[in-house]
N, C-alpha and C positions, 0 to 999 in steps of 0.2 A: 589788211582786209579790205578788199572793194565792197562789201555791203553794207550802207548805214540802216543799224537798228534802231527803229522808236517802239517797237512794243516794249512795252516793260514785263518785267517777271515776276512774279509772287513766289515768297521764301514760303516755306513750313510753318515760319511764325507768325502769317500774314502781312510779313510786309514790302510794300511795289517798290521794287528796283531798277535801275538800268541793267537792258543788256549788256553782259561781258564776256564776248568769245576767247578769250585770254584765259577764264575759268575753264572752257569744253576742253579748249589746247592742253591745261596744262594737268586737266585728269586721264585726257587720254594717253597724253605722255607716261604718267605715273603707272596705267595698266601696262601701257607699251615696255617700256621698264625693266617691268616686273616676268616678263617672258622670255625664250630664247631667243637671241639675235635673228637668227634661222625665221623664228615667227613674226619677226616685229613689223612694225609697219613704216614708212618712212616719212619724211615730213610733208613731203606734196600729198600724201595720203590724209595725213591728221590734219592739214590746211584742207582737204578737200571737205572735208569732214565737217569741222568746224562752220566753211562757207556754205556748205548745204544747211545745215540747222538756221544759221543767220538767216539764209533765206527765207525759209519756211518763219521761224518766226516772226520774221517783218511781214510775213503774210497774214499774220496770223488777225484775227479784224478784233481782239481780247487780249489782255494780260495772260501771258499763259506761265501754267505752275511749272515748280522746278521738278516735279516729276515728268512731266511733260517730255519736256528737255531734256532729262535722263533717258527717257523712250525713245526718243531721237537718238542719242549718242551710241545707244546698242546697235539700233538698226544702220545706220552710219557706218559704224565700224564694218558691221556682217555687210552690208553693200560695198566692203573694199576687200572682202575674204578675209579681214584682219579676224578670226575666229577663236585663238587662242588669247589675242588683246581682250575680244569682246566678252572670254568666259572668264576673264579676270576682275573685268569692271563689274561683268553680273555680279560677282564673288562678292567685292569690296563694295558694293551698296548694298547686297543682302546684310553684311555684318554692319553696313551703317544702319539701315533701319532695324535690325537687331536692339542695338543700343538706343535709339533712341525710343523705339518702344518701353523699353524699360523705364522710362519716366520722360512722360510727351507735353508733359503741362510745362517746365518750367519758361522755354524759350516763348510760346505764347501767350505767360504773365508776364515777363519782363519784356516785352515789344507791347503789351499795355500799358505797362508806367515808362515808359520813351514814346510812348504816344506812334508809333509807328506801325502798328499794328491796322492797313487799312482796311481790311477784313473787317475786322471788328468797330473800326470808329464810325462806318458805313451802314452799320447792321441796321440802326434801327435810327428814323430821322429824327425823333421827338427824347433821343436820349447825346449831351453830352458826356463824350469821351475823357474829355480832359479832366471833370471836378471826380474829386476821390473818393463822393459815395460811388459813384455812376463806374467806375476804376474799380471799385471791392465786390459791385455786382458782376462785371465781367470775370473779375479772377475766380469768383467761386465758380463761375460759369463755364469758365477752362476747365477747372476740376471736375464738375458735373460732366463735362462734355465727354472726356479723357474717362472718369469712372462708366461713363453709360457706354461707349464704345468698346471699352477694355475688359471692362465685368459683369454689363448690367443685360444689355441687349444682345441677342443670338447675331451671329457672326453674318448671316444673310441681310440681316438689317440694315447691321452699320455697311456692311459691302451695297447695298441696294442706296439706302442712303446719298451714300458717296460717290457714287456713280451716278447720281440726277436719277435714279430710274421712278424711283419716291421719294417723299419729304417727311421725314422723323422732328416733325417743331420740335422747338424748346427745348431740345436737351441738355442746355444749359440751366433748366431747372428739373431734369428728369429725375438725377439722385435725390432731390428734397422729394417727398410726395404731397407734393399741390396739384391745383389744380389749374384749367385755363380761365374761364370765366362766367359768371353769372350776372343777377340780378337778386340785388339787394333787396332784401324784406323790412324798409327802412318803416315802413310801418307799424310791425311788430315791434321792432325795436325802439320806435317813440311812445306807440302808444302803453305800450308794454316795459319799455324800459330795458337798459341795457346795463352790461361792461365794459367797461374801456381801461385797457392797463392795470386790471383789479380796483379799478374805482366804481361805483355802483351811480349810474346816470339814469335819474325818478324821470318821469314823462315832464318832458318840458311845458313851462307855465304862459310859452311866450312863444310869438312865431321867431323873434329874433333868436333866442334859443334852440331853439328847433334847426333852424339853420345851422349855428356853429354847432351843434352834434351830429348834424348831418356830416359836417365837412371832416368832423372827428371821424365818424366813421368811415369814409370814402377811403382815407387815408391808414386806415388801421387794414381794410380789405385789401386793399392793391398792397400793403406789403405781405400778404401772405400768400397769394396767388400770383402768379403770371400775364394774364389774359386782362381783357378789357372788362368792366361794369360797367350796368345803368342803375336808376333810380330815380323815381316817375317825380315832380311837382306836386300831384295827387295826394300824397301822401303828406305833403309839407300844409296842403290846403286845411285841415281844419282847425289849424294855428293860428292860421288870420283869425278867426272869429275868438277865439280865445282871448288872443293881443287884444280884439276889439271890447270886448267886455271889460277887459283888465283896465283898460286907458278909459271907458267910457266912465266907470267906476271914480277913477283918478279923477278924471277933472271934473266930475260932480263933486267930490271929496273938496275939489279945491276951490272951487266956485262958491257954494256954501261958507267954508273958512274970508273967503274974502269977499263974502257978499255980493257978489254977480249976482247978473242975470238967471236965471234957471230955465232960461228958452228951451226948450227940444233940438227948434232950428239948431241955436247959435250950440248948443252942446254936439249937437250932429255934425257940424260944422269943423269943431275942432277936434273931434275924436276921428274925421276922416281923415284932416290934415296930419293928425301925428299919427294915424297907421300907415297912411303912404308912407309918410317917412321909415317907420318901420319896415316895411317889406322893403323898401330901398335899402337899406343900411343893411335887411337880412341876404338879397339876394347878393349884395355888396359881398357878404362877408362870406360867402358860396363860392363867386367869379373870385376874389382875389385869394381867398387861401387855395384853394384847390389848383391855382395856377402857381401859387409861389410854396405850396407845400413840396418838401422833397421823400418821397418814401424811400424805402431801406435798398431801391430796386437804380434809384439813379435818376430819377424821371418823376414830372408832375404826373397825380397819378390820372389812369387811363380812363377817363368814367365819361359816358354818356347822360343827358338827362333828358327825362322822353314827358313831352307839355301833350295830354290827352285831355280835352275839357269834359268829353263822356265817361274818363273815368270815375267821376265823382257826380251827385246827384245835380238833377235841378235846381236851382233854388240861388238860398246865397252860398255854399259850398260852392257853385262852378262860378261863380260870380268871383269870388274869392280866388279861386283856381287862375282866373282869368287874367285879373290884377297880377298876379304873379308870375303869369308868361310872358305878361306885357314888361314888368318890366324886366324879366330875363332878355327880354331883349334889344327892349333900349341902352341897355347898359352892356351888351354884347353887340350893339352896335358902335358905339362909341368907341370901342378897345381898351386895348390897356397899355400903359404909358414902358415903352422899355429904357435900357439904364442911362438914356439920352435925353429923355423924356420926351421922347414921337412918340406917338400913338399909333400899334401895331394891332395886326390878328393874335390873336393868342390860338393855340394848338387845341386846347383844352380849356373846359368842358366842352364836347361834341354834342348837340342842340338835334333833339328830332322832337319837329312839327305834326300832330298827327290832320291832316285834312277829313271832313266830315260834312255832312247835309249841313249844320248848324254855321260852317266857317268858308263853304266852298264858292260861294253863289255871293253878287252883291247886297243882296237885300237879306241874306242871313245872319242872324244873330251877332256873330264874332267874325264878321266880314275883315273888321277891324285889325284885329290880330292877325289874319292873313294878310292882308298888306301890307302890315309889319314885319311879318316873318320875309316876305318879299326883298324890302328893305336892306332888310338884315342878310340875308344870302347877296346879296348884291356888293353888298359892300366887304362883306366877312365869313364869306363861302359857308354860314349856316346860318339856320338851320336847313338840315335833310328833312321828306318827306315822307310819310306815309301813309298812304289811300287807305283809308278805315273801310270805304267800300269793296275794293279787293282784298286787303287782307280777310276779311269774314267771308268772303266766298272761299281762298284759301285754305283757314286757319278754323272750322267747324265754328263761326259765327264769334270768333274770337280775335279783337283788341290789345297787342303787348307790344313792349318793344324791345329791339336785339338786346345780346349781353355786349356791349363797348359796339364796337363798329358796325358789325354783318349779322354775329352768330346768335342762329334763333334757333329756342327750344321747338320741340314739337308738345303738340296738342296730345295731350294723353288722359283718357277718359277716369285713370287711376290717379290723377292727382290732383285734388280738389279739395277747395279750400270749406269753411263752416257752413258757406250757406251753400254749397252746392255748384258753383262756378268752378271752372277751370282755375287750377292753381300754376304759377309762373313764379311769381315772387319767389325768394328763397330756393330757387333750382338753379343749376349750374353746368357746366360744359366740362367732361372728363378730358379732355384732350385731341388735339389731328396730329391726322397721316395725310398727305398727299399724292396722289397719283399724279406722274407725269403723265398725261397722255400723248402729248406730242412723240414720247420714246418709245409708246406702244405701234404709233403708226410708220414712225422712221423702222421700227424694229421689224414691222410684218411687210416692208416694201415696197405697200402697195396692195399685197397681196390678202383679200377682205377677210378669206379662211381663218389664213394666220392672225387676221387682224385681233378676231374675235375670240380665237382661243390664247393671244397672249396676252389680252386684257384679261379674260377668265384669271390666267397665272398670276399677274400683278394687283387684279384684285384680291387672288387669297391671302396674297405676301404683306399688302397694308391690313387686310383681315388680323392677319398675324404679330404685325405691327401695332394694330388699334389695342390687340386683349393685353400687350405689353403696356399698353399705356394703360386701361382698367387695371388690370393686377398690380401694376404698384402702387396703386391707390388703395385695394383691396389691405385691410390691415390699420391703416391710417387709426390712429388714438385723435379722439376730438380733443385731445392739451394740446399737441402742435398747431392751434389757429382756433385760441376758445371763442374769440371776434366770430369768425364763422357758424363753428359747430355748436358750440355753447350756448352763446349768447344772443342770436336772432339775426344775423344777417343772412345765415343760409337754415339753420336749423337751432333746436334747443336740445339739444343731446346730454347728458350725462358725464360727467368724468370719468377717463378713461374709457370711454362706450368708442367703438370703432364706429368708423363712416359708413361704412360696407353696405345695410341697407340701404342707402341714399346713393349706390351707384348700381342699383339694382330697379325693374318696377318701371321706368319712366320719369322715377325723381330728376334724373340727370342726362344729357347725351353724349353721344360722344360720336365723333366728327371724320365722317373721308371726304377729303377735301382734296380737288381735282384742277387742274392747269391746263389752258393749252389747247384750247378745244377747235379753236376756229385754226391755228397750224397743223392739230391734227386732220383735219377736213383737207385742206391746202395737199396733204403729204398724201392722202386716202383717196381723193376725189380730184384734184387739182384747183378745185374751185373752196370759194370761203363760205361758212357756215351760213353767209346773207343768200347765198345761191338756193333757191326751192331742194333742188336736188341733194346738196349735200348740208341742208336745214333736215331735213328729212333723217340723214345717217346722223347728224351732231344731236337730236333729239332719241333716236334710238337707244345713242352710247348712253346717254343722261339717263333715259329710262333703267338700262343697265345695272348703270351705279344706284338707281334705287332701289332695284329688284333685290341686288345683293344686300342692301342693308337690311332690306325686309326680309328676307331668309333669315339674317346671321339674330335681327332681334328675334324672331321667332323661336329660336332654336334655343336663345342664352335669356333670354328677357334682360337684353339692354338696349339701350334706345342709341340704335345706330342714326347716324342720320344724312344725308350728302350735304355739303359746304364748298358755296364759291371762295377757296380759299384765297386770302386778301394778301398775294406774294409781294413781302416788299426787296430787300434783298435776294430772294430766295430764285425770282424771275433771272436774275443773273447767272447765279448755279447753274439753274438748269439750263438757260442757254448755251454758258461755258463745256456741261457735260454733253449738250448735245451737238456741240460742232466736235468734240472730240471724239466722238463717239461715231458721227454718222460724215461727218467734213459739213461743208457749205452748200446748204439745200436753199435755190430761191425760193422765197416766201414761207419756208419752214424754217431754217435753222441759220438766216443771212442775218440777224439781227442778234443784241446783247442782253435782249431782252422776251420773254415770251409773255402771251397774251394772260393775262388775269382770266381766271374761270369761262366766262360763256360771251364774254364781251366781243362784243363787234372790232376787229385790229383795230389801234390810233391813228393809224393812216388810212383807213378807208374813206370815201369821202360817203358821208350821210346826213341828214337833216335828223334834227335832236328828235321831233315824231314818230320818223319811221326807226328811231333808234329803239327809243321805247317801248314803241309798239312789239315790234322784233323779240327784244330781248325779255319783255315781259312772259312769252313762251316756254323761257329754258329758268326762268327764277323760277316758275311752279313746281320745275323738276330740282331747284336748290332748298327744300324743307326746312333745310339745318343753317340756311342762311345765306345771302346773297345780296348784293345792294349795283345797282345802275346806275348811270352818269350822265349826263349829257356835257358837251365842253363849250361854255359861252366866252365872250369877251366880257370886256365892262361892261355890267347893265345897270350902272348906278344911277343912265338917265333915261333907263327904259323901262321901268317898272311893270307895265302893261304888258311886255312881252315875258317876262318870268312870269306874272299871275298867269299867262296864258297857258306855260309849261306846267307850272302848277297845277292848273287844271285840269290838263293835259293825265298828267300824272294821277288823277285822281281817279278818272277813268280806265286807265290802261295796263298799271302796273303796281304791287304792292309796296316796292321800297326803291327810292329813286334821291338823285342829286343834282345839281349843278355847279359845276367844275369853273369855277372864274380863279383871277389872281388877285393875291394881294400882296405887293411888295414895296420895299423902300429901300433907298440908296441913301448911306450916313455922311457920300462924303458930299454929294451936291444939293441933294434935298428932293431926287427923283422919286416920285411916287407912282408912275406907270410901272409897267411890267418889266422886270430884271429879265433879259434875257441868256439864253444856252449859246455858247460858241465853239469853235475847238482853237486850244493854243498851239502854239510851236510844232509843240511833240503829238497832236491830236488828239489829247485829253479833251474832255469837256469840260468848261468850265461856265462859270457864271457871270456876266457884265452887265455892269451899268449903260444902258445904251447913247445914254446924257454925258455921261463923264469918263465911259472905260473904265471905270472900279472893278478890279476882279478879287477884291480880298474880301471873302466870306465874312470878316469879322469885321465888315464894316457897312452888310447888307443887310434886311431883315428878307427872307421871300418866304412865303407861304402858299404852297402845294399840295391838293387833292394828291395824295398816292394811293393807298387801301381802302375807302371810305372813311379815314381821317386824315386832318390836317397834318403835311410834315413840315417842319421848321428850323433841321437841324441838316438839311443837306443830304443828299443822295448816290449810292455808289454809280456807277458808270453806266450799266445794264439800264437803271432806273432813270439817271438822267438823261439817256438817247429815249427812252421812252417818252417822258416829257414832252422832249424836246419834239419828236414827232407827231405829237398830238393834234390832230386836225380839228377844228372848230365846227361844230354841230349845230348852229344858231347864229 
């Protein structure tokens, strides 16, 4: 063979191999074979054969699958008139995929316990592959995936699926009927009292207490669902005063016994000393379990925690509140020590900041805490933010924060709490679908007509897609996840009482989530979605996918809603299925990766301002959720210039980040930025730029991907993403 191959290949069972022309040679022999002499083909034929496909796939700019390569080897053949050879190989792979339909799960369980399976060890960055909860959560997930393809979902699905055209999440948890995520009602559940594993948990006496039930719960939620949770500080707030009476009580008790003093002062004194330590020790015992807890799923679990100081009243309740954020984030500045003992980011808990008249400005109240928060994203890429000014122009003059990373409920005037406020707490996210739209524009050519009725088409089919994800929900008994239905995280339901109401009404949403926006503009217009002109069509399409949600709730009363969906793996899929699909389009389909939701590409060059500014436009048309970025370097000695984004943010756009790094190298002691390379074979990979360390298990890096941190490494699609990331500030 004169062609040397570097693309690698992907088996059925996930996992990346060497090219082996030796394998095309010796099946086409096999059909050859199998024919009359008269038919056969000869070897300068089957060597032509073979060096064509070589080529093509060293072209290929992606791992390309072994079906792939099968599609090659027919056409190959029928390009040397071999047509009797060719109807013999169709023959012998229809009866190969015959059989292996008939039981598809086993080869992609056992390529997850040989750890070879790169599909899957890639999937998600904040889960390892190797320990064997993280192992038992995939293999059900095979089974889930292999059931919903085979039995569960109509055959348009899994074909639309599979073909990048939409995204069917989760299907790895499809056959359980869970849900994706919400927002815990951790206040019902304190003040009110809960269940945990048929044990009866009374309203705690103590903010330290309070705390560890908290973390109880967090834990008990993430393994019944899928999806990300939050759960606001607010709620943890009127525990401090509790601790404080309990302790003020105590060392009166004990001053008395041993004849002290009985100053005010010198009592006031001490009862502030040992409740700081209390909240330390409470918020302690928040950050470390929640980081080294393992739920049933493989992974610390996903939770967000949202620091609002208007949640709670004036007084000493926000006082309280305040204490609390503060030291959530001294103490999530600091880090936490990994099995080396450096001091690293941790992934989890995800920290959102809300900004407000009271914290925005120097001379207001909790000036303080935003400095802090400052700080604290400088050094450990959180907290995120969110303009309390814009969101209530958004959100009918309402205050909350997403479920885990992005997804936010909508405002609905039917669900409302005792005294008459919007209710959030306790609702939850029924599931997404995503539309490619990059494949609607590669699909219509160009051509606007088309553009607009085979968006029409592909939004019926996630339509179609979204009520599969309702209906199997539909039925759900509140005993599969009493933590939830039961007992006060989402609801108080009944034994045996189905969910069904609660995905009815506006209790719940459920999610079209969209890709691609600014490649689709590129493919439609030639220009990117920052262009006036084709800003103008990327806003239209947005409006689009609202209109449509707003029909389909109108029509079923469910609370459709649109979602910048946050693709971590998934960005590579659809890349993959769109070079296959359309070949190599510059600026559409020449990368491993497509663009996240409404975002400006990684390589454009822009100023973090006019980013904002910009993309602040198409998050009003994301209701269901969406979050923005900017990409800084280290700001750990530039504080002034984050408070200024910050500001920034406060006026411009509801829900916003800044993307800095945080990493270490274990074998020299490097704490700059790990950098992206390609080796040999053109993989990407990771180095130390101090020492050349390319062994993952001896790096810590921590990466902004979805609007949460990942920690655990990124497939290929994701890491040219990174890697191209251009700096905004």
């Amino acid at each position: 063979m004169g062609v040397e191959v570097k693309t690698n290949v992907i088996k059925r069972n996930g996992k990346e191999v060497s090219f082996d022309v030796s394998k095309i040679i010796n099946a086409i022999k096999k059909a050859n074979a199998s024919v009359d002499r008269l038919h056969q083909m000869n070897d300068y034929q089957i060597q032509a054969v073979a060096e064509m496909i070589a080529q093509e796939v060293n072209e290929a700019p992606h791992a390309i699958n072994v079906e792939d390569i099968q599609d090659m080897v027919e056409t190959g053949i029928m390009e040397m008139r071999g047509y009797e050879v060719a109807q013999r190989y169709v023959r012998y792979r229809y009866k190969r995929e015959i059989t292996r339909k008939s039981n598809t799960t086993d080869n992609g369980i056992l390529s997850l316990l040989e750890h070879i399976n790169e599909e899957v060890k890639q999937e998600n960055s904040n889960k390892n592959p190797v320990i064997n909860s993280t192992q038992r959560d995939y293999m059900a997930g095979e089974v889930s995936k292999d059931l919903s393809r085979r039995v569960l979902l109509p055959e348009e699905i899994v074909q639309a699926h599979e073909a990048g055209i939409i995204h069917f999440h989760d299907t790895d948890y499809y056959a359980q009927k869970e849900h994706n995520c919400d927002l815990i009602n951790l206040e019902d559940m304190l003040q009110n009292g809960t269940v945990i594993s048929e044990t009866m948990i009374e309203k705690p006496h103590s903010f330290s207490t309070a705390c560890n039930v908290t973390t109880q719960i967090v834990a008990q939620v993430a393994s019944n669902q899928y999806g990300g949770q939050s759960f606001t500080l607010a709620h943890l707030a009127p525990f401090v005063d509790i601790s404080r009476q309990k302790i003020k009580k105590s060392v009166i008790e004990e001053r008395q016994e041993c004849g002290e003093s009985m100053d005010e002062e010198i009592i006031s004194r001490v009862v502030k000393r040992r409740l700081d330590e209390e909240i330390k020790k409470g918020i302690q015992t928040i950050q470390y379990q929640l980081i080294t807890l393992m739920t049933c799923n493989g992974q610390a679990p996903f939770v967000t925690v949202f620091m609002y100081l208007d949640e709670v009243p004036e007084g000493r309740t926000r006082e309280d509140l305040a204490m609390i954020i503060r030291e959530v984030m001294v103490q999530r500045m600091q880090g936490v020590k990994n099995e080396k003992g450096v001091l690293i980011t941790p992934a989890f808990p995800k920290l959102i900041y809300v900004l407000d008249e009271d914290n925005i400005t120097e001379d207001a109240p909790y000036w303080y805490l935003t400095e802090l928060a400052a700080k604290c994203t400088a050094k450990r890429m959180v907290p995120d933010y969110i303009s309390a000014k814009i969101m209530r122009e958004l959100k009918k003059g309402c205050v909350y924060p997403c479920m885990g990373c992005r997804s936010f409920l909508t405002v609905e005037d039917s669900q409302r709490n005792t005294d008459g406020s919007h209710k959030f707490y306790g609702r939850f996210n029924q599931g997404v679908v995503t539309i490619n739209l990059v494949d609607v524009a590669c699909s219509a050519e160009g051509d606007m007509e088309r553009f607009w009725q085979i968006l029409d088409e592909r939004l019926e089919l996630c339509h179609r897609a979204l009520r599969c994800r309702h209906e199997r929900l539909l039925g759900t008994i509140s005993d599969v996840a009493p933590i939830l239905w039961q007992n006060g995280a989402l609801a108080r339901l009944k034994k045996g009482e189905t969910i069904d109401k609660l995905l009815f009404g506006g209790y719940s949403t459920i999610s079209l989530g969209y890709a691609g926006l600014q490649e689709m503009c590129m493919r439609m217009m030639g220009k990117s979605h920052t262009d006036p002109d084709a800003k103008e069509f990327a806003l239209s399409v947005m409006q689009c996918l609202n209109d449509k949600c707003a029909e389909w709730k109108a029509a079923e009363n469910i609370s459709y809603s649109v979602y910048g969906t946050p693709m971590e793996s998934t960005t590579y899929k659809f890349s993959k299925c769109l070079q296959k699909r359309f070949g190599i389009i510059p600026g559409v389909t020449d990368k491993n990766y497509i663009t996240n939701s409404y975002h400006v590409h990684v390589t454009e060059e822009i100023d973090a301002f006019s980013k904002l500014k910009f993309e602040s436009d198409f998050q009003k048309l994301s209701p269901g959720g969406a979050i923005s970025y900017v990409e800084v370097p280290n700001m750990q000695d530039n504080i002034p210039a984050v408070l200024t984004v910050m500001q920034f943010i406060y006026e411009n756009i509801m829900y916003a980040e800044l993307n800095t790094k945080s990493d270490y190298c274990e074998c020299c002691g490097y704490g700059g930025e790990i950098k992206i390379v390609e080796d040999e074979s053109g993989k990407l990979v990771w180095e130390c730029p101090n020492c050349g360390n390319r062994d993952q298990d001896k790096m810590s890096v921590a990466r902004r991907t979805c609007g949460y941190i990942g920690t655990q490494f990124w497939n290929q699609g994701r890491t040219q993403e990174i890697k191209d990331r251009v700096l905004h500030l």
